[in-house]
N, C-alpha and C positions, 0 to 999 in steps of 0.2 A: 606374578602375572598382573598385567593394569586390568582394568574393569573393560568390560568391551560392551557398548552400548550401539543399539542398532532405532536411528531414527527415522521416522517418516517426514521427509521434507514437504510434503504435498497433501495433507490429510483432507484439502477439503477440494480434490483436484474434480471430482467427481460432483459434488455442490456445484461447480464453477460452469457445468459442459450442458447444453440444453439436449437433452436426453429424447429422441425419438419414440414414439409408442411402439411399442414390441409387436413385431408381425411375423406370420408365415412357422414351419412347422421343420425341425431340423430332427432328422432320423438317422439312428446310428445301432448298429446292431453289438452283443455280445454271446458271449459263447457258452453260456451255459453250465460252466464247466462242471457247477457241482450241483445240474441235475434241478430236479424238484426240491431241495435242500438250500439252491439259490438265496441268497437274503439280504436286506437292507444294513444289518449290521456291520459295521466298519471295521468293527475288531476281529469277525469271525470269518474263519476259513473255508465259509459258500458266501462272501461279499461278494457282490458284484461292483465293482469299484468303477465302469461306467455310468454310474448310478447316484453312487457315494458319494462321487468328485464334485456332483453335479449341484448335489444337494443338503451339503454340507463343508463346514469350514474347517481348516487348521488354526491352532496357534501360529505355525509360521509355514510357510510357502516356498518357492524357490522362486525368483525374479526367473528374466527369462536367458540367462545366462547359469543356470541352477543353483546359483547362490541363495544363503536363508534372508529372505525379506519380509517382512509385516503382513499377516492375515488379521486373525482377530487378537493378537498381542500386538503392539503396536511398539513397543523396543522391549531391551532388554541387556541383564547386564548380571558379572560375576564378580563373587569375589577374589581376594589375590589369592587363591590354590584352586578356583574354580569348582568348589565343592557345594556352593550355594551361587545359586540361581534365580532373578529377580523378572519378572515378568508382566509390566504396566498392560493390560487390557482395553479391547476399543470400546467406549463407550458408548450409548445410544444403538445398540444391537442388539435386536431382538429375535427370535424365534420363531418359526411359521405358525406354531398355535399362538404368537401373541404375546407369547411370556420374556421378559427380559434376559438376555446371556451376561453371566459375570461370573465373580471368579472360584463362587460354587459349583459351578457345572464345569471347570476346568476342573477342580479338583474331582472331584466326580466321575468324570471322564475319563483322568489317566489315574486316577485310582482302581478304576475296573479294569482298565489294561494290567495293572501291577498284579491285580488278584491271582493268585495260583487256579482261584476255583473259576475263574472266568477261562482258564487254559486257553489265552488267546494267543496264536501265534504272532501277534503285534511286541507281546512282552520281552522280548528277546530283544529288543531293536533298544527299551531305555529302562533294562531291566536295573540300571546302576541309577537312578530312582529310590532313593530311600525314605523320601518324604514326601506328601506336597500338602501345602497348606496356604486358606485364603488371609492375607494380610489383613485385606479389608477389601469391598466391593470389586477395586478395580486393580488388585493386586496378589499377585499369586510366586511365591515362592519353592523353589524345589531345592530338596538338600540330597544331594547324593551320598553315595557310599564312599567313596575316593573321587581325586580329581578326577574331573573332563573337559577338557578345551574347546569339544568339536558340539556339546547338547544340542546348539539350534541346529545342524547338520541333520541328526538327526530325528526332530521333532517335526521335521518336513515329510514325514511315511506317509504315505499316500492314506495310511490307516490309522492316522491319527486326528480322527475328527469328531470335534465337541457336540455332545450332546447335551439337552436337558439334564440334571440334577432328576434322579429317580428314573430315567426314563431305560436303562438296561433290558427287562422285562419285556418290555413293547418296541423296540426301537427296530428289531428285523423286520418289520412290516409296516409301522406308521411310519420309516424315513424321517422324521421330524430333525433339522438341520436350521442352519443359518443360511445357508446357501443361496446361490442365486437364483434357483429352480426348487419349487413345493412339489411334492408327490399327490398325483391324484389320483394314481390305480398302478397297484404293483400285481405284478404276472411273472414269475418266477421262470418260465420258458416261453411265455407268451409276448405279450408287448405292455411294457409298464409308459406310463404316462405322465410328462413331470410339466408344469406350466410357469412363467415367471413369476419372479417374486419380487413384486413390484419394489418393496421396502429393505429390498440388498442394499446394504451400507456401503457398496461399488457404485451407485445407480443402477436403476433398472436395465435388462436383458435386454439383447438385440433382438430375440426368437422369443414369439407368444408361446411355442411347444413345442417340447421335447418328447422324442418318441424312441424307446430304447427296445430294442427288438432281440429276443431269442433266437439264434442262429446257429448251431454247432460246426457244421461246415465248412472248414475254410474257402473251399470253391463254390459253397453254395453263396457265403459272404460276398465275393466278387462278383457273382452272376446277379444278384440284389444290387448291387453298386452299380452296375452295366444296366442293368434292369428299370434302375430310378427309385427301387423300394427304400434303401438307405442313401445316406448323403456323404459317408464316411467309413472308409476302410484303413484299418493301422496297419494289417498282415498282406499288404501287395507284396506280392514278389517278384523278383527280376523276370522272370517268366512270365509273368501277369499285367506286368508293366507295358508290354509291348501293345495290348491290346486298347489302354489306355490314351497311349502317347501320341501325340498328331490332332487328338478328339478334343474340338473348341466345346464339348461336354464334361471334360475332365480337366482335374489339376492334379499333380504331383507331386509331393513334400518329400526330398531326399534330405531324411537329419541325419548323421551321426550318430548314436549313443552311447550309452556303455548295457547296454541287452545282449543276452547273448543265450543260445540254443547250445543244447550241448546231450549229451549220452553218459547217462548214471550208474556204474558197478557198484552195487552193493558190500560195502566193505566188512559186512559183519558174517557172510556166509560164501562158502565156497563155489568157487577157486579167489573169488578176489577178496577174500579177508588172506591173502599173502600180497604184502606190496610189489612183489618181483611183478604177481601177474597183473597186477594193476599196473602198473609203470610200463608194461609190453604192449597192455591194451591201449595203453596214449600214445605212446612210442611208436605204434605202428602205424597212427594219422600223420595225410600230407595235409598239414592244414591251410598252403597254399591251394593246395588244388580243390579241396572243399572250399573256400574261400570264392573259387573261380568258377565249380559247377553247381554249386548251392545255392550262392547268392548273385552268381553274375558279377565278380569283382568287388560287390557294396557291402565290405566288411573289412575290421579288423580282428587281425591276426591274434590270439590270444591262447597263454602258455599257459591253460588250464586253472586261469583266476579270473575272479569273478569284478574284480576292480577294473570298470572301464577304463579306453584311453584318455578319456581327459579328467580323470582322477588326481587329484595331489599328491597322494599316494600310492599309485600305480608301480608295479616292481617292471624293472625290462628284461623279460626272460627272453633267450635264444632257447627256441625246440624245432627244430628239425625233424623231420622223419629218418628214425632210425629202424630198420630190417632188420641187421645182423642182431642188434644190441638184445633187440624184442625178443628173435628167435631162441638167444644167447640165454634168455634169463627165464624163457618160458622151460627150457629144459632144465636152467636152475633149479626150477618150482617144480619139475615133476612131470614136465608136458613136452617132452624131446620131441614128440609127432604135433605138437599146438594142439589148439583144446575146439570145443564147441561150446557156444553161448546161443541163447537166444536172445534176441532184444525186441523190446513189445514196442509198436508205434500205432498213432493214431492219427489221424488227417485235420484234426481240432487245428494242429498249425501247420500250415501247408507247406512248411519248409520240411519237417520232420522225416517223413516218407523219403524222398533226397536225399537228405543226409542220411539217412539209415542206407541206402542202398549205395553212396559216395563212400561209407566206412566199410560197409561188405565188399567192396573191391579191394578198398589198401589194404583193411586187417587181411586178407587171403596170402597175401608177400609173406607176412609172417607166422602160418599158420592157423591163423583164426579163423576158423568158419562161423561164421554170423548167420542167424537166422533169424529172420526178418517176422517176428507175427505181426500181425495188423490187430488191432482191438479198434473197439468202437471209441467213436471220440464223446459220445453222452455218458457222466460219470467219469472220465479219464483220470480225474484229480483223486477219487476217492476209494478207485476199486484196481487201475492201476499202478499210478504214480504213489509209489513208499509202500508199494507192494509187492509186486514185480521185483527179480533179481536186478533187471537191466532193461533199461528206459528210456525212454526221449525224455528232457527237460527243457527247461525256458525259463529265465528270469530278467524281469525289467530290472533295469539301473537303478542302485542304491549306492547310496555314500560307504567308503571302503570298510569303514566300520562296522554298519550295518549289515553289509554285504558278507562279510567273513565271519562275523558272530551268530548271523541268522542262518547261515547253508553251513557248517563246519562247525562250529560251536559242539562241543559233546552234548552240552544238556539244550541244546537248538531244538526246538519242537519242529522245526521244518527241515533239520537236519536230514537230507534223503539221502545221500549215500552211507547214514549209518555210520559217520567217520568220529573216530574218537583216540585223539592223540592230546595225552596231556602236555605234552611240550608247545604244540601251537596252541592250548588254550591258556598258558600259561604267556606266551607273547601277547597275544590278544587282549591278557588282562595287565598286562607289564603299559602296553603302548596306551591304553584307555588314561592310565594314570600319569604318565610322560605331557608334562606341560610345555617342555623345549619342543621346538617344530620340528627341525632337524632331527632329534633325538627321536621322538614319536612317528614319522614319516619311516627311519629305518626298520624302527619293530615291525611296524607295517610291511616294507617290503620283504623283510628276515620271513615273515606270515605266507606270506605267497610264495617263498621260493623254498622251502617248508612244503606246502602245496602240492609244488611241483613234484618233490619228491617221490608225497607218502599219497597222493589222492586219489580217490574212485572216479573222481568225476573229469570227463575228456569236455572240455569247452575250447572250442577248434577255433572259434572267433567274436568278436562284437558288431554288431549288424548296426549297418546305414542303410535306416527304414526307411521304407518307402510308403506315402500314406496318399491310399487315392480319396477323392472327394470328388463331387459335382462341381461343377463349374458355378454353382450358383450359391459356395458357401463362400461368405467371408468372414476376416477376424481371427482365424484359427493359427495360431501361433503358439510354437512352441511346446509341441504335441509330445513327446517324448522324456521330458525332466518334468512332467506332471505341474508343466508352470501355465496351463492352457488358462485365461480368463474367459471361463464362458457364457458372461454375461456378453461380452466382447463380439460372441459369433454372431453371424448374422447370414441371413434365406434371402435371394432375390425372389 
């Protein structure tokens, strides 16, 4: 393998551009999801990651095409089996308290992610991380366990953002980050408060403040956006849109991604620790027609994996809705009259309720009566989701790696359908080490069609988001691959 080096043609593009004084106040709400437990910490599973984004860097970023591009590493390059990892740092960056960033606080950083005792669900994503250590100042090397081709693919998680050296301990509440935005008052369900930061190695922010608001609601989130309380909503839906559209008040970003909403069988307890009834329970979605009554048409079609369409490694499955087959297999398993399920939803994402009640129509073709409870959406993350037999879920877009190692993975800490098949962990850790393209891209789709077979989890489609805003934001680009620059927004 040649060395693959990633440059910054423009490092001093931001030097070059006479930078406006930051004005005016951009508000955007989140949802709460884990409660009074909410926190600054990047690594931990109540991040609030409208937060985190904001005020805090990566080693490396996605351009806005989602490719890995230059944060605070500034290139980077491997050896020929890609088992060592070389990582040049930007220089002259510094920290909100003042302190300089190098290449102690990287190691620092994803050395806490590695820790078992930090049990962060981040560690899954570069658990093949076997070393990291600082060269010197401005240089930071990782040695892995076996080859990896794809590392900077995944060094882009949304949750992997450099801290202080020491700062573990304190970081869920002081936020202290590189970022373009300082935290001046965190409110874990209330409204946290972040201001610019004038000495962003980007240049200075368009927005003097940011206001991140507690909102559980999905419909409460759009009635605030209709309202003028926030400036930005990511969960519009086709239905919601409509009251948007025509209004010189509003704008409307339809992306593409690869996210996708889906319904969770728990694969470790009965009826669906048997894959017949698991395979009936997917078999029985028309995932056209939730496609059509779910989202209004703004989705792809997806064969119950979690690799978006514009993945490199995306598998092309044909799933059909089949009736007979479901029926066929449900009596295999023991269920010749179809079974009963309950499935828990909650309104946190406004699609969910829909889809839960678009599935209780098909699954009834082949026996399955669905029953629908409603739980509250405050706490949904912690008290239902990976506790509950059967569930609504949601996941934003991850590179294919991450994506199948983090939900499917046996020893996955976010593993929520409980799925544990050494044969797909065993592809997963074959393709990690696969340096050929060709070669590694197949393991990959053999993983997903694999998937199809044996999994708990029904993902009907990938959603083309629709993301409302006030007419009076600009700069916001590229909201969906976590490539947003938001020093870039800006408030009339």
């Amino acid at each position: 393998m040649r060395n693959t080096v990633a440059v910054v043609s423009a490092l001093a593009l931001s030097a070059s551009l006479a930078w406006a004084e930051p004005s005016g106040v951009f508000r955007q709400a989140h949802e709460v999801g884990s409660g009074s437990g909410s926190t600054l910490d990047p690594i931990s599973k109540g991040r609030v990651f409208q937060i985190t984004e904001k005020i805090m860097s990566r080693l490396v970023r996605p351009d806005m095409d989602g490719r890995p591009s230059p944060d605070l590493a500034l290139s980077w390059s491997a050896n020929e089996d890609a088992t060592e990892w070389t990582f040049e740092l930007r220089e002259g960056v510094t920290f909100h308290d003042g302190s300089s960033f190098g290449s102690e606080d990287v190691v620092y950083s994803l050395e806490r992610v590695l820790d078992p005792e930090t049990d962060s669900p981040a560690r899954s994503a570069i658990a093949m991380i076997s070393k990291v250590e600082a060269s010197d100042e401005d240089t930071v090397k990782l040695t892995l366990e076996s080859s990896f081709a794809d590392l900077p693919l995944l060094l882009m998680d949304y949750r992997l953002r450099m801290i202080p050296e020491g700062a573990g301990d304190t970081i869920a509440t002081t936020g202290i980050g590189t970022g373009p935005f300082r935290l001046v008052s965190f409110d874990a369900e209330g409204t946290t408060r972040l201001e610019a930061n004038m000495d962003y190695y980007d240049g200075p922010p368009g927005v003097a403040e940011m206001e991140i608001i507690g909102i559980t609601d999905g419909q409460a989130r759009l009635q605030a956006l209709l309202g003028g309380q926030i400036d930005m909503e990511r969960g519009i839906t086709a239905q919601q849109s409509v009251m948007l559209e025509g209004s010189d008040r509003f704008d409307i970003q339809t992306i593409p991604t690869g996210n996708w909403r889906g319904l969770v069988f728990r694969t470790d307890v009965a009826p669906f620790d048997d894959p017949r009834v698991r395979t009936a329970l997917r078999l029985a979605a028309d995932r056209q027609g939730m496609v059509d009554l779910v989202m209004g048409g703004g989705a792809v079609i997806a064969c119950d994996s979690p690799v978006g369409p514009g993945d490199q490694y995306r598998a092309e499955i044909d799933c059909p809705q089949d009736i007979e087959r479901a029926r066929a297999l449900l009596a295999e398993a023991g269920y010749p009259d179809g079974l009963e399920i309950d499935l828990h939803v909650a309104t946190l994402e406004p699609t969910w309720p829909i889809l839960a009640e678009v599935y209780q129509e098909q699954a009834a073709a082949a026996g399955i009566r669905v029953n629908i409870v409603q739980v509250p959406s405050d706490g949904f993350w912690n008290e239902v989701w990976m506790q509950k037999d059967a569930v609504t879920t949601r996941w934003n877009e991850r590179p294919a790696d991450q994506a199948l190692n983090e939900i499917y993975l046996s020893t996955a800490k976010w593993n929520e359908s409980y799925y544990k098949d050494a044969a797909f962990d065993a592809l997963l850790a074959q393709a990690r080490q696969e340096l050929d393209f060709d070669a590694r891209r197949a393991l990959y789709v053999q993983a997903q069609e694999h998937l199809w077979e044996t999994a708990g989890t029904l993902i009907p489609y990938h959603v083309t988001r629709l993301v409302g805003t006030t007419a009076r934001v600009g700069g916001l680009d590229a909201v969906e691959n976590n490539a947003v620059r938001w020093h870039r927004v800006t408030v009339d």
